[in-house]
N, CA, C and O atoms as a Tripos MOL2 file, in Angstrom:
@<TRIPOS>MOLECULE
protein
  264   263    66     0     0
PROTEIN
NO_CHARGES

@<TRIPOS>ATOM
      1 N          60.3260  118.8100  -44.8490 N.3       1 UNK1
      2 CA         61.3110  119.8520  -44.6640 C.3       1 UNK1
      3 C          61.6560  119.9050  -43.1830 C.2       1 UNK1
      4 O          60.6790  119.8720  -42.4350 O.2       1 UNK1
      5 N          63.1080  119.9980  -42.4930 N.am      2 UNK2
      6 CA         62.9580  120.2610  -41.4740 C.3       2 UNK2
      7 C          63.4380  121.4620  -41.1360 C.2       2 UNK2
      8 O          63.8870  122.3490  -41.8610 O.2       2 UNK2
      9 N          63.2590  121.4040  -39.5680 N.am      3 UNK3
     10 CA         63.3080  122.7790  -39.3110 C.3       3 UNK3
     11 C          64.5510  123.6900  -39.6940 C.2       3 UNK3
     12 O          64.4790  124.9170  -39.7590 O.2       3 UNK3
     13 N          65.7410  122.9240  -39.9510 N.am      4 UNK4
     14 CA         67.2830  123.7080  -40.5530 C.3       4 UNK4
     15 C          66.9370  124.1900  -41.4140 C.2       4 UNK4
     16 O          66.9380  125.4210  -41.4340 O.2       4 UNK4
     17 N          66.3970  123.3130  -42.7290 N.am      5 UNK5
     18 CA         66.1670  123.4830  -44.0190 C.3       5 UNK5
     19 C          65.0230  125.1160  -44.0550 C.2       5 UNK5
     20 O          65.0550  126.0460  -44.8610 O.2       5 UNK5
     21 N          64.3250  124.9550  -43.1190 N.am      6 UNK6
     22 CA         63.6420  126.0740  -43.1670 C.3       6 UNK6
     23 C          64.0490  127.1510  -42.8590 C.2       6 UNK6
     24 O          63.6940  128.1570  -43.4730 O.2       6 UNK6
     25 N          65.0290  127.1940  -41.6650 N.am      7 UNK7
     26 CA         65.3510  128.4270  -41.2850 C.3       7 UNK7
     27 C          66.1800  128.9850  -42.7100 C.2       7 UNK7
     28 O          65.8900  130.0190  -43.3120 O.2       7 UNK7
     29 N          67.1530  128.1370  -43.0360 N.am      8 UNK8
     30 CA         68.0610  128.3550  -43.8930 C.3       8 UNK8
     31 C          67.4350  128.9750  -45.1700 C.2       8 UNK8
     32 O          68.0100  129.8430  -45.8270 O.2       8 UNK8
     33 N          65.8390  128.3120  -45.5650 N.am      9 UNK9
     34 CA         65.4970  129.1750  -46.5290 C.3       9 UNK9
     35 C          64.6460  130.6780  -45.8910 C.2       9 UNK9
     36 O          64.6780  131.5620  -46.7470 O.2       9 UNK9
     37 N          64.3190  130.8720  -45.3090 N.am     10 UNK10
     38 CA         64.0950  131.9730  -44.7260 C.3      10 UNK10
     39 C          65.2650  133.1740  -44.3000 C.2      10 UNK10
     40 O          65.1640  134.3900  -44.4590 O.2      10 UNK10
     41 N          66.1560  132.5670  -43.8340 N.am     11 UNK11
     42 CA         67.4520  133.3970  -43.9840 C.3      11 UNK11
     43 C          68.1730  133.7920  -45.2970 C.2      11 UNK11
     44 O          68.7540  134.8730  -45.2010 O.2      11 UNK11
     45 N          68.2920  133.0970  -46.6680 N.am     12 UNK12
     46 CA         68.6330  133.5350  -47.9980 C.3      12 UNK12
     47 C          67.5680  133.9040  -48.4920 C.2      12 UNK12
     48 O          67.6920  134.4830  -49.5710 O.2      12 UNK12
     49 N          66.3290  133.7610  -48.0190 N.am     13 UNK13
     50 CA         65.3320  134.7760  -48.8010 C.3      13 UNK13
     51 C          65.4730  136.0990  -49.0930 C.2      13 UNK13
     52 O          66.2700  136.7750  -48.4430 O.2      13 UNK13
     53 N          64.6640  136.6880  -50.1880 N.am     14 UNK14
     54 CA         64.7970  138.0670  -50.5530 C.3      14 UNK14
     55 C          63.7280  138.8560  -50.2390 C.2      14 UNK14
     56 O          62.9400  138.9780  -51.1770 O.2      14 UNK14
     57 N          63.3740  139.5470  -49.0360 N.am     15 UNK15
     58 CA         62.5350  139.5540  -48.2950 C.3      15 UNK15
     59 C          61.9200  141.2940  -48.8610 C.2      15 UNK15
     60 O          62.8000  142.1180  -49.1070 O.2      15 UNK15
     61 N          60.7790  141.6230  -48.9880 N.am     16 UNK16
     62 CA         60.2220  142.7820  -49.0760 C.3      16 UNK16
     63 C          59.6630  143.2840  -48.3550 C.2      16 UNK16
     64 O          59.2850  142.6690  -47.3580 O.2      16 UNK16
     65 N          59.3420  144.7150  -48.5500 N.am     17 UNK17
     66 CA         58.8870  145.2390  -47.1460 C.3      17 UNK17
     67 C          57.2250  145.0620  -47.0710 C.2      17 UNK17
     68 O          56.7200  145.9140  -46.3400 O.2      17 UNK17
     69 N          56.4470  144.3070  -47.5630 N.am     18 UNK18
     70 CA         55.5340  143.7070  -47.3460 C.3      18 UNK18
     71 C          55.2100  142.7490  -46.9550 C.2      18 UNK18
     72 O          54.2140  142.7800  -46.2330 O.2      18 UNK18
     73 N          55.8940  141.3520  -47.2290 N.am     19 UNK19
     74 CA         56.4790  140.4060  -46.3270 C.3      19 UNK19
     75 C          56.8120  140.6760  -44.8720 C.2      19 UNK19
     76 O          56.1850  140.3160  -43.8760 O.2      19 UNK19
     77 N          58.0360  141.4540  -44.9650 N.am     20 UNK20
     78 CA         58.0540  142.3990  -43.4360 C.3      20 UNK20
     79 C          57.3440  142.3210  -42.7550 C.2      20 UNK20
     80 O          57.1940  141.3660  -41.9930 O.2      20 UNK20
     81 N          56.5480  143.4950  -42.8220 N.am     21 UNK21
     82 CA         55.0570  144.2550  -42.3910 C.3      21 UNK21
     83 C          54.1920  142.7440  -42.2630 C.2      21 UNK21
     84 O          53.8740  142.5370  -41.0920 O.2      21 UNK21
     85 N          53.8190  141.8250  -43.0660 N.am     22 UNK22
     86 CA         52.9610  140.7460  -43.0290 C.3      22 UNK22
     87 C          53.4380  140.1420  -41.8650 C.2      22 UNK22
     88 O          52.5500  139.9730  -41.0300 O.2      22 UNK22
     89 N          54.7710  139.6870  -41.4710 N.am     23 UNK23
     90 CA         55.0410  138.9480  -40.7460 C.3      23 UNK23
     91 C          55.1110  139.4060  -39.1320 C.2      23 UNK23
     92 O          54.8430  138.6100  -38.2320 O.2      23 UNK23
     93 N          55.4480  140.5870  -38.9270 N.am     24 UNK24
     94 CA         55.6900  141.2680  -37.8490 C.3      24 UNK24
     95 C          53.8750  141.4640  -37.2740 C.2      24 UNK24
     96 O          53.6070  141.5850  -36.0780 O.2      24 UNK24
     97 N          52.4830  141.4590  -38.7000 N.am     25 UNK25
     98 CA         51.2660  141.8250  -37.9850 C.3      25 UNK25
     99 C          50.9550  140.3560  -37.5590 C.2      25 UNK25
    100 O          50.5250  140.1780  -36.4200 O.2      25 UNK25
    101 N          51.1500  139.2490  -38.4250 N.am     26 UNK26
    102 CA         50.8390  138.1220  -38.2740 C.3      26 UNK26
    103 C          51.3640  137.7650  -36.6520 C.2      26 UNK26
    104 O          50.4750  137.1650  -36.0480 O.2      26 UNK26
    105 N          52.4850  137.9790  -35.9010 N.am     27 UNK27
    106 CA         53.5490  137.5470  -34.9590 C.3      27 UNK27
    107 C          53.1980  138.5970  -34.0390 C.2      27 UNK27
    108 O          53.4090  138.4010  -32.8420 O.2      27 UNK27
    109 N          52.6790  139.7160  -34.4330 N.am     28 UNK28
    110 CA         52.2230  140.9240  -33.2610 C.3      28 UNK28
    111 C          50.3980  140.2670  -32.6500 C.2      28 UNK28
    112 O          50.0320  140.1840  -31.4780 O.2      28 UNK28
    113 N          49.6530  139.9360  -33.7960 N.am     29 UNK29
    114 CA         48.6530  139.3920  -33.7030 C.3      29 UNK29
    115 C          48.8440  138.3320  -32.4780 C.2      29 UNK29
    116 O          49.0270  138.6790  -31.3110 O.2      29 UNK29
    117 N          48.7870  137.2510  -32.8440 N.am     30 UNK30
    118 CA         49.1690  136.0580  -32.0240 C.3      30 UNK30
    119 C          49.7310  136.4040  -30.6510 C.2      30 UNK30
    120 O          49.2460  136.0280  -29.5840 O.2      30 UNK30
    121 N          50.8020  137.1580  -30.8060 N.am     31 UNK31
    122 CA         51.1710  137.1790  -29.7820 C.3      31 UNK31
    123 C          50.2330  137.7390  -28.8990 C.2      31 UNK31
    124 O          50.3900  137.2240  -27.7920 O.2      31 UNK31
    125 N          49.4930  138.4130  -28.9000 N.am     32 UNK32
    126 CA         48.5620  139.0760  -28.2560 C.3      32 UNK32
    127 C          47.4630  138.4210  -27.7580 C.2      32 UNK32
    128 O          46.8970  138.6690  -26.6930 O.2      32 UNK32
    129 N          47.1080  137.3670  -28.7630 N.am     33 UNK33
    130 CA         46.0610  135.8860  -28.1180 C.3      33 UNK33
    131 C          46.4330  135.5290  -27.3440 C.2      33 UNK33
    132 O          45.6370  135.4680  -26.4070 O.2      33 UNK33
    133 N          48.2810  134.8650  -26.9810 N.am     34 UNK34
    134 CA         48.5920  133.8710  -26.4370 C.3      34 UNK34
    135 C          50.0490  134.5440  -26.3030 C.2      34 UNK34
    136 O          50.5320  135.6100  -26.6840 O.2      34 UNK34
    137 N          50.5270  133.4320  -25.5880 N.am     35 UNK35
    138 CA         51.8310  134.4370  -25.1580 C.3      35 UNK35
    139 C          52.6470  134.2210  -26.4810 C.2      35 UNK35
    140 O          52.6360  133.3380  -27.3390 O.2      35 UNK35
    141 N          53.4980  135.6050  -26.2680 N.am     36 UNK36
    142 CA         54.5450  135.7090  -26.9660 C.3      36 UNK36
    143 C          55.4320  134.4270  -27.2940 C.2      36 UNK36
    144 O          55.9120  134.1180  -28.3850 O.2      36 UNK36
    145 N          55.5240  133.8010  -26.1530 N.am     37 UNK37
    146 CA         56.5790  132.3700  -26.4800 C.3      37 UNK37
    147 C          55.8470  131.1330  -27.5350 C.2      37 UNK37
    148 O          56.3130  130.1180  -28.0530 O.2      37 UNK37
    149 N          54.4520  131.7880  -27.5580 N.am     38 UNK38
    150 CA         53.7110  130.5510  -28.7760 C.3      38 UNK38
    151 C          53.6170  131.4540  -29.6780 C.2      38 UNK38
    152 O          53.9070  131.0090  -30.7890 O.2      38 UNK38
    153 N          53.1890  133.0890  -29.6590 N.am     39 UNK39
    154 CA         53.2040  133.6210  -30.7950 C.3      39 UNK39
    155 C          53.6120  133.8650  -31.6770 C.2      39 UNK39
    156 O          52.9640  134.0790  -32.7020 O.2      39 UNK39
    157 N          55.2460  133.9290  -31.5320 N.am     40 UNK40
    158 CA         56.1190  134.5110  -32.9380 C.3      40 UNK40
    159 C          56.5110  133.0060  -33.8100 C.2      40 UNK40
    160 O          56.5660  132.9750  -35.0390 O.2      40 UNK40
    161 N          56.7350  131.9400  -33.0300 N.am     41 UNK41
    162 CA         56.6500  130.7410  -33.7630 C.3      41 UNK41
    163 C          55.4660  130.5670  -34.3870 C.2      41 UNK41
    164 O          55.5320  130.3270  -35.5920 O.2      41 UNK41
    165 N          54.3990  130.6260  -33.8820 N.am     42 UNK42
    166 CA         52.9240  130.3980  -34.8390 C.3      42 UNK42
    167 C          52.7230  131.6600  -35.7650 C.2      42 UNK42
    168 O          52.2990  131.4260  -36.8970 O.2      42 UNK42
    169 N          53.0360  133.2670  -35.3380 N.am     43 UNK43
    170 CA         53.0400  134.0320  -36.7090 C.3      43 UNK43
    171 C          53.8050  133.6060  -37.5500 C.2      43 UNK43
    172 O          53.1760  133.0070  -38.4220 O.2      43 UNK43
    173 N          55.0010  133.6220  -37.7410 N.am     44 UNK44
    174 CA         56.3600  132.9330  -38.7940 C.3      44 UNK44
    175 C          55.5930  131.6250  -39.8560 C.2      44 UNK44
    176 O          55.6490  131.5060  -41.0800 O.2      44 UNK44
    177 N          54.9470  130.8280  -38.9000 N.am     45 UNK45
    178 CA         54.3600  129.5500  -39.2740 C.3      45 UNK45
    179 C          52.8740  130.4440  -39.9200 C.2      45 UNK45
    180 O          52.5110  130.0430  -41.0250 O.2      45 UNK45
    181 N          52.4670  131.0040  -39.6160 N.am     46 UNK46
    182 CA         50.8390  131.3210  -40.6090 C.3      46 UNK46
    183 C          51.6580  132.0220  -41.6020 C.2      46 UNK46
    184 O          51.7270  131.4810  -42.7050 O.2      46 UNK46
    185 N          52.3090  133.1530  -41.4210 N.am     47 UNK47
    186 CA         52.9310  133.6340  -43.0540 C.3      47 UNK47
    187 C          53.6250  133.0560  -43.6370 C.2      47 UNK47
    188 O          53.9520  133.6590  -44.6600 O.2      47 UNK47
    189 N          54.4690  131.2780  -43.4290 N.am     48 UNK48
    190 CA         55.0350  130.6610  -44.6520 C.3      48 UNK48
    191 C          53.9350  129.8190  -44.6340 C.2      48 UNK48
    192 O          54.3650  128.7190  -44.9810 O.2      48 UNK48
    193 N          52.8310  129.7480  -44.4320 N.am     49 UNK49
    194 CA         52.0140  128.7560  -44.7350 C.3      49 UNK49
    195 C          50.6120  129.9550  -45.9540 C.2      49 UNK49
    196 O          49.9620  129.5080  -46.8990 O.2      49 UNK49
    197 N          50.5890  131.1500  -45.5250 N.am     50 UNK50
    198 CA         49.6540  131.7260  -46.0240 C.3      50 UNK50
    199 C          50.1860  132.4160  -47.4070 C.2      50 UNK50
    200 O          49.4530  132.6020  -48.3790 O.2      50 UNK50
    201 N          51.8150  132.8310  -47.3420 N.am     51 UNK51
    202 CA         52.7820  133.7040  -48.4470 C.3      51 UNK51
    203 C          53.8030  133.3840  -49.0790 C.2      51 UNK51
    204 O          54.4720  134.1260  -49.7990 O.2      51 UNK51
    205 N          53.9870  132.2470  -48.8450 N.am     52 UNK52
    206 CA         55.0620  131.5750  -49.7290 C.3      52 UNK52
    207 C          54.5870  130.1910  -50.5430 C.2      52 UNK52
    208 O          54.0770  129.1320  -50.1770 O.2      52 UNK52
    209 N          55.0470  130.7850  -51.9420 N.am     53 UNK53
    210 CA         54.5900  129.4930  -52.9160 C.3      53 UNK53
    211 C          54.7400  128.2030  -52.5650 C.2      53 UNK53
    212 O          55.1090  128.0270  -51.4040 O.2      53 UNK53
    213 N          54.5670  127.2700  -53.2150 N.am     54 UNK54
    214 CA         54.5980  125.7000  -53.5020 C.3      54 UNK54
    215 C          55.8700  125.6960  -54.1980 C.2      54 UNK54
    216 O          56.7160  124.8230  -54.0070 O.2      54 UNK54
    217 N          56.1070  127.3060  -55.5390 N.am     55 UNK55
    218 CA         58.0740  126.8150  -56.0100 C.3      55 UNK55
    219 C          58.4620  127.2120  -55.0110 C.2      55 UNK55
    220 O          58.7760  126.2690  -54.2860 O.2      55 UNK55
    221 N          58.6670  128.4600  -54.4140 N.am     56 UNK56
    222 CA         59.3870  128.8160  -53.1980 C.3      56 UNK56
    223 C          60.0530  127.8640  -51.8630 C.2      56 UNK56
    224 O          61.0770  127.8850  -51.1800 O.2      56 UNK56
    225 N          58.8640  127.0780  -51.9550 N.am     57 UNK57
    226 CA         59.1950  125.9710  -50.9170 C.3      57 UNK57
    227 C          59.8750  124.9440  -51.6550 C.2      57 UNK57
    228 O          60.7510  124.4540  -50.9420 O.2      57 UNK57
    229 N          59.8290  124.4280  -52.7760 N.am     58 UNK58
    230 CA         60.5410  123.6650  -53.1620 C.3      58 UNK58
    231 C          62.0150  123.9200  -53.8730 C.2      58 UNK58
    232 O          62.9220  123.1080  -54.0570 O.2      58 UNK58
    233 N          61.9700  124.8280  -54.0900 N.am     59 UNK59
    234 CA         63.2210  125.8250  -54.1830 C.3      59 UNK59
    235 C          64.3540  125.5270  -52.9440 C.2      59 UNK59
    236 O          65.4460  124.9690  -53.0540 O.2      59 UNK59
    237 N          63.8110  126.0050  -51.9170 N.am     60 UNK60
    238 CA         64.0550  126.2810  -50.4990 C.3      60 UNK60
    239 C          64.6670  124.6010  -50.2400 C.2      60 UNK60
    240 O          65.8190  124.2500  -49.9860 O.2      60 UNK60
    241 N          63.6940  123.9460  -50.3750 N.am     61 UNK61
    242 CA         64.1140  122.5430  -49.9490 C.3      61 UNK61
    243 C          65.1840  122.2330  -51.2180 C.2      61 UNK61
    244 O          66.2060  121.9310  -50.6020 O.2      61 UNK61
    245 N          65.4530  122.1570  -52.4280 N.am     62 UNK62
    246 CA         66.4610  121.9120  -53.0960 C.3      62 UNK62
    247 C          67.8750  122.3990  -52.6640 C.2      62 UNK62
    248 O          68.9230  121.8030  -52.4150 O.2      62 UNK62
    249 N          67.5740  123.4670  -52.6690 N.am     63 UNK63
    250 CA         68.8000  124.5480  -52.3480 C.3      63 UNK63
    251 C          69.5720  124.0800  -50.9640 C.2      63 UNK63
    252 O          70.7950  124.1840  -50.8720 O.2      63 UNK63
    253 N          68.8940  123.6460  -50.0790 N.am     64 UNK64
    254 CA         69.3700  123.0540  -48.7510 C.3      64 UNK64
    255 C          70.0690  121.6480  -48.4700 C.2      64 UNK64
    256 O          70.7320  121.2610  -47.5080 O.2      64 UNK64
    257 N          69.5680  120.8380  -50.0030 N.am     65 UNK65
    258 CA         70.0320  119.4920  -50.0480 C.3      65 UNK65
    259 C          71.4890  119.9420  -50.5170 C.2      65 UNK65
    260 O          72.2320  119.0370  -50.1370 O.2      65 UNK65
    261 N          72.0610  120.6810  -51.0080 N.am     66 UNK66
    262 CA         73.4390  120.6910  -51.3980 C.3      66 UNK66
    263 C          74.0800  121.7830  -50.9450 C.2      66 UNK66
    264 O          75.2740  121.9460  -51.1940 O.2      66 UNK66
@<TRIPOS>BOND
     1     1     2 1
     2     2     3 1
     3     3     4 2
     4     3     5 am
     5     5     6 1
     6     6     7 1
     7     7     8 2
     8     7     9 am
     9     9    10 1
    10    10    11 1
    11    11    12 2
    12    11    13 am
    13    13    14 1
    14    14    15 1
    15    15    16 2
    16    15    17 am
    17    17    18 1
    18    18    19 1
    19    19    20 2
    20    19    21 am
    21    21    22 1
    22    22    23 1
    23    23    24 2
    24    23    25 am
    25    25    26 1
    26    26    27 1
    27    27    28 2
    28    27    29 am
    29    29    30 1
    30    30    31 1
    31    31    32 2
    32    31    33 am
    33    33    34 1
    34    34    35 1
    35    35    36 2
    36    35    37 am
    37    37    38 1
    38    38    39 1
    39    39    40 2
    40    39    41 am
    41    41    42 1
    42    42    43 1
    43    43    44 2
    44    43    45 am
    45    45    46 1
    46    46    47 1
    47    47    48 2
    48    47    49 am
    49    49    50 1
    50    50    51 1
    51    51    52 2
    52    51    53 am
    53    53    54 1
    54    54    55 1
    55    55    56 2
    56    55    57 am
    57    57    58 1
    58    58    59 1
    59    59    60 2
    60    59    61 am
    61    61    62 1
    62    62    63 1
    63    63    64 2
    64    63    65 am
    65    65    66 1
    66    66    67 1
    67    67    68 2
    68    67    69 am
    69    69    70 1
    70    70    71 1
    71    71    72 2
    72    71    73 am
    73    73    74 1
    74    74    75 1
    75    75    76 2
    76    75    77 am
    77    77    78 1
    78    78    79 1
    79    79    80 2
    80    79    81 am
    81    81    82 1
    82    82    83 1
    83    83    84 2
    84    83    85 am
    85    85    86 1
    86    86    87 1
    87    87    88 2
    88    87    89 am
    89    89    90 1
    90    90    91 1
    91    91    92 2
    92    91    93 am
    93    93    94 1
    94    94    95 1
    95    95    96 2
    96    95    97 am
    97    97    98 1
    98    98    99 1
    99    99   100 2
   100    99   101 am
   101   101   102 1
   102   102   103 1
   103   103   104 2
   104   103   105 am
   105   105   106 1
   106   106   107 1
   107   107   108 2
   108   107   109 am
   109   109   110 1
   110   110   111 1
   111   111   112 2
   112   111   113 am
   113   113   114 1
   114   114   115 1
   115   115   116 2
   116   115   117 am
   117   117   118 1
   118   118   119 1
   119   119   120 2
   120   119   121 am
   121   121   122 1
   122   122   123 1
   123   123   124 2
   124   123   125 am
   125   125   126 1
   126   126   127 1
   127   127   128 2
   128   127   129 am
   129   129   130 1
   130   130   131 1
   131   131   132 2
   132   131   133 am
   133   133   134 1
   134   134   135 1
   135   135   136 2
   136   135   137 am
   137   137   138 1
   138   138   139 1
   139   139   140 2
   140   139   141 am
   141   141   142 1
   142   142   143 1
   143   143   144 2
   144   143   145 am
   145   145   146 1
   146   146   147 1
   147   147   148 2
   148   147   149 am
   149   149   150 1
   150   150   151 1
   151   151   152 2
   152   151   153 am
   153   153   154 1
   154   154   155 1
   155   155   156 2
   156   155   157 am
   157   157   158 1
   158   158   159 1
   159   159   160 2
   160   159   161 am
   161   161   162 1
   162   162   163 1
   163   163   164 2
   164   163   165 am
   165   165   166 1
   166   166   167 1
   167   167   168 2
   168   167   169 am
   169   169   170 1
   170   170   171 1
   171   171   172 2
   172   171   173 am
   173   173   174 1
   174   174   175 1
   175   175   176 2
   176   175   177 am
   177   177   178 1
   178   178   179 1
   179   179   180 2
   180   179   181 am
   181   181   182 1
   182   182   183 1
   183   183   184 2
   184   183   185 am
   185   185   186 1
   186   186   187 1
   187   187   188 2
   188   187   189 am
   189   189   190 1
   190   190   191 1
   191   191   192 2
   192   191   193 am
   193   193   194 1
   194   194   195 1
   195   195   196 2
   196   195   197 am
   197   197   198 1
   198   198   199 1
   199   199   200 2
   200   199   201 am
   201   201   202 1
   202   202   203 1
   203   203   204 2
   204   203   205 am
   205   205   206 1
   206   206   207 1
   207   207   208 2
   208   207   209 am
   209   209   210 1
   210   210   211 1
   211   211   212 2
   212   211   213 am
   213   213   214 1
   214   214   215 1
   215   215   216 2
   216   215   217 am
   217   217   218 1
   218   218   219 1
   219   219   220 2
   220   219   221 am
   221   221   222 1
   222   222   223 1
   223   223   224 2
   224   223   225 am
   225   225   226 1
   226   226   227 1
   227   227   228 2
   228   227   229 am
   229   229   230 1
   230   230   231 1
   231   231   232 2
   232   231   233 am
   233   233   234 1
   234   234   235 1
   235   235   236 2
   236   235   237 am
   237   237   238 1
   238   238   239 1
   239   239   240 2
   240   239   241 am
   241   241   242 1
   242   242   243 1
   243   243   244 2
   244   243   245 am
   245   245   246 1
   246   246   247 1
   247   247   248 2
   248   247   249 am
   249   249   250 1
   250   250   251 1
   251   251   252 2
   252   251   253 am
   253   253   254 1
   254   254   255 1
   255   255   256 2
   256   255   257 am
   257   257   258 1
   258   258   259 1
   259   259   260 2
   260   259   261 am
   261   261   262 1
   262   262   263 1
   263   263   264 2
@<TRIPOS>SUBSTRUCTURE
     1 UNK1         2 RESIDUE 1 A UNK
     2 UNK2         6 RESIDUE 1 A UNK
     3 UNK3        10 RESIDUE 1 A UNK
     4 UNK4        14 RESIDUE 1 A UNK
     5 UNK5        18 RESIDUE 1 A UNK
     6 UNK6        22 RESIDUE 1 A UNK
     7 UNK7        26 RESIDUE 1 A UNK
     8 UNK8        30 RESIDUE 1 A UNK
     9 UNK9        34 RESIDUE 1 A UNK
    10 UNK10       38 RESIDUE 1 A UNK
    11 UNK11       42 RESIDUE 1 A UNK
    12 UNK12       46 RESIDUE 1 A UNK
    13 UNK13       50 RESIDUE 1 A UNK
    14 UNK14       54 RESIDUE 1 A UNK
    15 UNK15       58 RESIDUE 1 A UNK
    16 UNK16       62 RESIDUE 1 A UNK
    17 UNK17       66 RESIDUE 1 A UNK
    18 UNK18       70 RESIDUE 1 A UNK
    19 UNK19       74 RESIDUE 1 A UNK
    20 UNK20       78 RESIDUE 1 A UNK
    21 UNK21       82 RESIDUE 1 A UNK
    22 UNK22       86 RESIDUE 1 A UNK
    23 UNK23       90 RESIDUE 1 A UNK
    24 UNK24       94 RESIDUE 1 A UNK
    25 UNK25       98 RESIDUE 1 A UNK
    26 UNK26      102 RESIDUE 1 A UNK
    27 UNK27      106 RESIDUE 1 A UNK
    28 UNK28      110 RESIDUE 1 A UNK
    29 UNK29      114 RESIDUE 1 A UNK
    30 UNK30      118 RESIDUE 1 A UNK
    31 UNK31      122 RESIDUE 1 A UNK
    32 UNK32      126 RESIDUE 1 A UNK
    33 UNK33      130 RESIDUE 1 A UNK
    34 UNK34      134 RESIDUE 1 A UNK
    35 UNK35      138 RESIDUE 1 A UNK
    36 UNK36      142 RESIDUE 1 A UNK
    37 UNK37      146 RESIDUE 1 A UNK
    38 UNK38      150 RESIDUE 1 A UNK
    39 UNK39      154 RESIDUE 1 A UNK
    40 UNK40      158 RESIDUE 1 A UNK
    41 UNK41      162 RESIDUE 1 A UNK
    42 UNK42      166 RESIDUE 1 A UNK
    43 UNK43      170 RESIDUE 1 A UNK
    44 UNK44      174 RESIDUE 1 A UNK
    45 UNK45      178 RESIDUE 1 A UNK
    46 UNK46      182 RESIDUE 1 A UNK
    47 UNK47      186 RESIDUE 1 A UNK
    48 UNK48      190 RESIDUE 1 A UNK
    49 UNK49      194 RESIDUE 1 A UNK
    50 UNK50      198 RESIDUE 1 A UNK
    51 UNK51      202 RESIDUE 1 A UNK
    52 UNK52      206 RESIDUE 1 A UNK
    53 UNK53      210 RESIDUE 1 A UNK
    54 UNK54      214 RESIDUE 1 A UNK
    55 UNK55      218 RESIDUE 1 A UNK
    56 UNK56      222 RESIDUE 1 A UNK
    57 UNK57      226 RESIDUE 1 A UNK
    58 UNK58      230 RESIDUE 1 A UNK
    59 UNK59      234 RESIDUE 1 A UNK
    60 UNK60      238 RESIDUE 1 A UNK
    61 UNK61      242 RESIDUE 1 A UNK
    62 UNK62      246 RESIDUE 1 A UNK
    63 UNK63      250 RESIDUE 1 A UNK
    64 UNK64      254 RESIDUE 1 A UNK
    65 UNK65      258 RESIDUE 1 A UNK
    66 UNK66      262 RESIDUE 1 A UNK
């Protein structure tokens, strides 16, 4: 997947306010280890790696090929 394909499914996602909340502690976290400029890329990256399915992602990648 590259990185277009990803943003693009992250942008038509249908996002809840738990997701939300997950992503903002995940990206508040990190950032706080390490700087902000590595953190919100590595939170974003632990919550589609920890909260989004195997269909989701392949969904995501279909949907982007056309």
């Amino acid at each position: 997947m590259s990185i277009k394909q990803f943003f693009e499914g992250m942008i038509n996602r249908q996002w809840t306010l738990k997701e939300v909340v997950l992503i903002l502690v995940y990206t508040t976290v990190i950032s706080m280890i390490v700087t902000p400029f590595i953190g919100i890329p590595v939170g974003i990256s632990i919550f589609y790696y920890f909260n989004i399915s195997e269909e989701e992602k392949q969904a995501m990648r279909h949907r982007s090929r056309y």
